[in-house]
N, C-alpha and C positions, 0 to 999 in steps of 0.2 A: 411395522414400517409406517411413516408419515400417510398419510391417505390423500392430504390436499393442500396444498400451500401458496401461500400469497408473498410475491416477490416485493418487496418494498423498496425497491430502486427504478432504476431507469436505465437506457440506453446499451452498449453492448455487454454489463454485467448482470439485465435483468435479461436479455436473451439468452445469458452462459445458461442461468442458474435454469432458466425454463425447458432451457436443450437438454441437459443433466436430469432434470424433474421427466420428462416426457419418455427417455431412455428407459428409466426406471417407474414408469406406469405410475407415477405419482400426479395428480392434477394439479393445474395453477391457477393462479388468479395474477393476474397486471392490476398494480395500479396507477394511474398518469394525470399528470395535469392537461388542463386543457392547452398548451402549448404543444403537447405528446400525443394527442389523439392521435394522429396517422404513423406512430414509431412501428416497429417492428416487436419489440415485448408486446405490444399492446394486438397485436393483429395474430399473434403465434402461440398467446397464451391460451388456455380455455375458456379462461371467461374475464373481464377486462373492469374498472369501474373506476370512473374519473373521482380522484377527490379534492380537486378544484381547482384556481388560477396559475397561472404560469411560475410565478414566483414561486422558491422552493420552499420559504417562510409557509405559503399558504397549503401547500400541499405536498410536497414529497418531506417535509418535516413538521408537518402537519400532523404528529402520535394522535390526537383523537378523531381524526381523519381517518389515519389508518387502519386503528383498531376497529373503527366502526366499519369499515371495508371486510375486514378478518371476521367479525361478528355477522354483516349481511352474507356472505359467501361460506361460512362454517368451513371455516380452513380448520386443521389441526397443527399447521407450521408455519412459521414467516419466516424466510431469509432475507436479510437486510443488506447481501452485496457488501460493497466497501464505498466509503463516504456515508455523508448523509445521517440516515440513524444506528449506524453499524455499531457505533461503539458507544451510545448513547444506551448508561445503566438503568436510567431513568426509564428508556422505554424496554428496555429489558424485564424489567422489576413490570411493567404495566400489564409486558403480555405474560409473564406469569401470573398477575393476579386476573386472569383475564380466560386461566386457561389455556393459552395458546404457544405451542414451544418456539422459545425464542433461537432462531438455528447460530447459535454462538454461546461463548462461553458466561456463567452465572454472571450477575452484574454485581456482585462484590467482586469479582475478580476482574473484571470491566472496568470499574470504579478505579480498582489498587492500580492496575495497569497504567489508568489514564491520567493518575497526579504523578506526572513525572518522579517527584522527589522521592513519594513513597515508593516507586517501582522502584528507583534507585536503591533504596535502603532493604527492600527485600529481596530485591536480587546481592547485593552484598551479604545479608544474612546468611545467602543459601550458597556464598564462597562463588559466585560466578563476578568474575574481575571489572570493576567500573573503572571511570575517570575519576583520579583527585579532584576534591570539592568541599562544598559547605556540607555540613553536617545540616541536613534539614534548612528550608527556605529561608531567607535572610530578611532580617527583624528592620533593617534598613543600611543607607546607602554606606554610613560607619560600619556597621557589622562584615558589608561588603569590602571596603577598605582591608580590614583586618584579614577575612577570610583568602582574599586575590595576592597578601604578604606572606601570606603561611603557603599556600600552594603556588604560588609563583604565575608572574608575569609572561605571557601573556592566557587571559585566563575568558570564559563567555560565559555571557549572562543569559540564561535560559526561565523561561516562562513556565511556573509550576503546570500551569493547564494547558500547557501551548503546543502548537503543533505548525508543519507548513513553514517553518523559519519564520514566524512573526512572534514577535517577544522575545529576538534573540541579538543579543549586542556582540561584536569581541570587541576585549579592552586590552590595551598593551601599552598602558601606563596609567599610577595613580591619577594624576589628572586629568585626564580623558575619563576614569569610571562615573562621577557623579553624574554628569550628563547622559551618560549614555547608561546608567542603570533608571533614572527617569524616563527618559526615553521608552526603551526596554516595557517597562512595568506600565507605562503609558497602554502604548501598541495593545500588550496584552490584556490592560485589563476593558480597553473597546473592543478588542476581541473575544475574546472569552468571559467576559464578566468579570477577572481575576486578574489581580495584579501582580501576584506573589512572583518572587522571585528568586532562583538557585544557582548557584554557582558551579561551572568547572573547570579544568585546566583545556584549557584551547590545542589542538593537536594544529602543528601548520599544515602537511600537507597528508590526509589521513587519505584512506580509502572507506567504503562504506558497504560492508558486508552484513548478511542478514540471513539467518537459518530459518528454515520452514520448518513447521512444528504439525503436530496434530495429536491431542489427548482425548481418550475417550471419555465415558460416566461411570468408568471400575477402574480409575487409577491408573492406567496407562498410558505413559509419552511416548512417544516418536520424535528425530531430528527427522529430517528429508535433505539431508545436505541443505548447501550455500550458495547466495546468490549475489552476486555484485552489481553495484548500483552504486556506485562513482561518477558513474554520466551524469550530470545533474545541473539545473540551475535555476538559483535563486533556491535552492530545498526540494526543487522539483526535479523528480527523477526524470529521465526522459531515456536512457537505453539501459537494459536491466542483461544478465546472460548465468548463467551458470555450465559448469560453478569457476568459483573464482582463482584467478591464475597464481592467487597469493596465500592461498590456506591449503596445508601440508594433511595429511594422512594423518598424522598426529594429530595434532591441531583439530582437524573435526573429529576426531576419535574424541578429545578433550573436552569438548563444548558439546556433544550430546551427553555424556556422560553427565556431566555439571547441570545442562539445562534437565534433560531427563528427572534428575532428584530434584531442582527447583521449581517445575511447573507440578510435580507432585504436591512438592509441600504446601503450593498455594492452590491448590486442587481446579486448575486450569482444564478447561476441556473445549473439545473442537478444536478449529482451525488457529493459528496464529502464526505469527514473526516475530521475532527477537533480533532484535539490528543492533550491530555494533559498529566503532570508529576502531579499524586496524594503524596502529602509528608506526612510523618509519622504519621499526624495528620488527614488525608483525608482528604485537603483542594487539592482540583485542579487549576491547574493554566496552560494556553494557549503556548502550545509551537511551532503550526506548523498547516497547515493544506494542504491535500494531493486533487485537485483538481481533480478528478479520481474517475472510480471503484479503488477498494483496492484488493490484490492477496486474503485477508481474507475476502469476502464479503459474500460467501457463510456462515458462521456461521449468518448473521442477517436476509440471509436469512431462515436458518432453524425457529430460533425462532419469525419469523414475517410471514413465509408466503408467502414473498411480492419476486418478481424476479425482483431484482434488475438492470439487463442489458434491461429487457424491458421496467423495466419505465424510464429508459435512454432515448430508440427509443421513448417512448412513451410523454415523455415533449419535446424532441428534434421535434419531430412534431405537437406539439402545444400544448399537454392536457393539462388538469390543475390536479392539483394533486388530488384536489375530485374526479376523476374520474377515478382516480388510487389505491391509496390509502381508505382501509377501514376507515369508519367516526370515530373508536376507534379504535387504535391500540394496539394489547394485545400481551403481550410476556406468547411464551411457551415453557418451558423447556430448556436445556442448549446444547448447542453445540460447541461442539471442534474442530479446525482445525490445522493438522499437514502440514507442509512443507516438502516435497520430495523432498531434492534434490541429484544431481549426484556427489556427493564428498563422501573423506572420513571420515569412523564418526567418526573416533580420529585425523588425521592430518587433517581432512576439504580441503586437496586439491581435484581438480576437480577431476572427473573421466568420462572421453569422450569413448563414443565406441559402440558399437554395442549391443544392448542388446537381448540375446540368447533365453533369457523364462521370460513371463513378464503376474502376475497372479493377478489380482485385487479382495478386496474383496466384498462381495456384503452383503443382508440381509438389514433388516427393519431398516434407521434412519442411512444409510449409504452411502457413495456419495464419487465420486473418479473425480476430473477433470484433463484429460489429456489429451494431443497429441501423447503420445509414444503406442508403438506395438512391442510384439516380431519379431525380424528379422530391428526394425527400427535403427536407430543410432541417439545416441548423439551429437552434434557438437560441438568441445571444444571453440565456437565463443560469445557463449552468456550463459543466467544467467543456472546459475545449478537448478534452480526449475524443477523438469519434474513433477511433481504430489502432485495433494492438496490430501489430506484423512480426511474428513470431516464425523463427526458422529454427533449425534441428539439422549438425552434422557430425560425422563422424569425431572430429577435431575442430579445434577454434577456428583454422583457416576456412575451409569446408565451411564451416558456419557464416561466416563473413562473406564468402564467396556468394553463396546462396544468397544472402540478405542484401547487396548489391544486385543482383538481378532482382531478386523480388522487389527492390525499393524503384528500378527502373520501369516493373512493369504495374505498379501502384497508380491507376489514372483517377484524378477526385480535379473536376472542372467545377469551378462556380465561385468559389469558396478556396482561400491560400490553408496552403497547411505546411507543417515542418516538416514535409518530406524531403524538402532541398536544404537540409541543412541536416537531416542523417546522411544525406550521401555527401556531404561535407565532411562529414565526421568519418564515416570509413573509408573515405580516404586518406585522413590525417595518418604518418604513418606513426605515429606514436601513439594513436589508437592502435593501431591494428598490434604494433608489437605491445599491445599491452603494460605500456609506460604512463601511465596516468591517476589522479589519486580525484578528489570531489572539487579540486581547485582548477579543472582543466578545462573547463568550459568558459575559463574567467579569460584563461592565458589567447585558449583558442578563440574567440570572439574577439578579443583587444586585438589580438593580430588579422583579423579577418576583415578588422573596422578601421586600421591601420592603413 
């Protein structure tokens, strides 16, 4: 078992992974920037150690910051949370040369994961169903032409390295693509370095489903069912629930099966997501996959049981998943996950500050992950998530039910946040009946602004 491990994140995913460490008699290490000193990872860890300015350039993506953290404190594990350095192979590959176990999967498989195209091409390999596309990144804006004729109109332009919806165009005619594949290849390559660009067939109104995964370091995958995440806007998730209302007994029967052989062949291990676009028809097809815990994990864990961040520590120190994982895994009941974050919930700009009164709710089938605290502050530095709000009930309604009181009794003074516009949302009733796909945050907002 791990002996000591330094958390290389922030805010309420570097408290999960610390609450998970301390359960299991593991030590920790925080590390924070100076904007973080007074967080809560920082005061509940065992031993804490700034590595430098606010900015996350300077320190929480800081690798020879962090390693030298991992070195003065003689950790034997780093968990990297999600964002940040999580899926960074580069620091993967560092803390193996370094000694120190990286609690995720090897960084050539990190790597394969994270060029879109090539994940494309290897999950095709291994018979798991994509979008029609370009065969491999596109040479330029002609070859684009060519390739959006043969798979037909209307088709998106996707960012070899991209992520977060930035490097991403639809085109739904040849003369609308030249601009808007410069464009595209622009965006992406101030964002990521990388210009490269791929092609696929654009779904109009899809859904966005994503299976939990978990592989050990002896060859063995797990599904954990499915989670839907259609709520979304701009590429941002914002309400997550399992499982989803739209995948059949068959259907997950099918895609663990498929993923099961696939994440063997590319010998995947630990935690991850495989997200796909379900189209009109409920056929699913592979679009990405996120090498990481997920900010939504707690919904698989309500309906599974299973704690997800320790069977992390727990294959990251050798087990095998039988020895994890129950011999049948049974889902029960549904659960919803809302995203908290500190903006505002008609203009969506941030909202940094001091938060004055801050009242969480509680009762049976209700779960609140956080690092904030009345009197604590906001830092206008990093992501606006400050709080999951996570409910668990027998059925979807039950579920909804719940998360409507728990979102009434959510008090965060000082500082706006999207809590008025989840209870916007479940009230929609076509939320509630479950009639919605990734384009209903567009329809719902135009009419709310209407």
């Amino acid at each position: 078992m791990l002996r000591k491990v330094l958390v290389a994140n922030r805010g309420e995913i570097a408290l999960r992974v610390i609450n998970a460490c301390k359960e299991m008699g593991v030590r920790t290490v925080a590390v924070y920037s100076e904007a973080d000193r007074n967080s809560l990872h920082v005061r509940f860890a065992d031993e804490a150690i700034c590595i430098g300015p606010p900015r996350p350039t300077d320190s929480y993506l800081n690798v020879p910051a962090v390693i030298s953290a991992a070195e003065i404190a003689d950790v034997d594990g780093i968990h990297p949370g999600y964002g940040l350095l999580s899926e960074n192979a580069n620091f993967a590959e560092v803390c193996r040369a370094s000694n120190v176990k990286f609690i995720g999967p090897p960084p050539e498989v990190t790597r394969l994961m994270g060029e879109k195209e090539k994940a494309r091409q290897a999950m095709k390999k291994a018979k798991v169903p994509i979008l029609p596309g370009s065969d491999g990144v596109l040479a330029n804006e002609e070859e684009a032409l060519e390739w959006a004729k043969k798979v037909g109109y209307p088709v998106i332009l996707k960012a070899k390295a991209g992520g977060g919806g930035r490097g991403m165009r639809i085109v739904r005619s040849a003369e609308e693509l030249p601009n808007l594949y410069h464009a595209a290849s622009t965006e992406a390559a101030n964002a990521f370095g990388n210009g490269e660009m791929y092609m696929e067939k654009f779904i109009e109104r899809p859904r966005h489903i994503e299976f939990q995964v978990l592989a050990d370091e002896h060859g063995n995958v797990a599904t954990l069912f499915e989670r839907e995440c259609s709520i979304q806007r701009r590429h941002q998730k914002l309400i997550e629930e399992a499982p989803s209302l739209k995948v059949t007994p068959k259907m997950r029967d099918e895609i663990d099966k498929t993923l099961r052989r696939c994440l063997t062949e590319i010998g995947y291990q630990n935690a991850g997501t495989v997200e796909f676009l379900m189209d009109e028809d409920g056929q699913l097809y592979f679009i990405e996959m996120n090498t990481r815990i997920q900010v939504e994990h707690p919904v698989t864990e309500f309906i599974t049981g299973i704690d997800l961040v320790k069977a992390q520590l727990l294959i990251a120190s050798g087990e095998k998943l039988s020895n994890i994982l129950p011999a049948k895994l049974e889902m029960r009941g549904h659960a919803i996950e809302c995203r908290i974050n500190a903006e505002n919930p008609v203009k969506f700009t941030p909202s940094a500050g001091k938060i004055t009164a801050f009242n969480v709710p509680g009762g049976n089938g209700v779960r609140v992950d956080t690092a904030q605290y009345a009197e604590g502050v906001v830092p206008p530095y990093y992501d606006s998530l400050i709080a999951k709000l996570i409910v668990h009930g027998a059925t979807r309604a039950e579920a909804i039910a719940k998360m409507e009181r728990a979102l009434s009794q959510f008090v965060v003074q000082g500082i706006e946040t999207s809590i008025p516009l989840h209870q916007a949302i479940f009230a929609d009733e076509r939320f509630r009946a479950g009639d919605f796909d990734t384009k209903f945050m567009e329809r719902f907002l135009a009419e709310r602004s209407s």
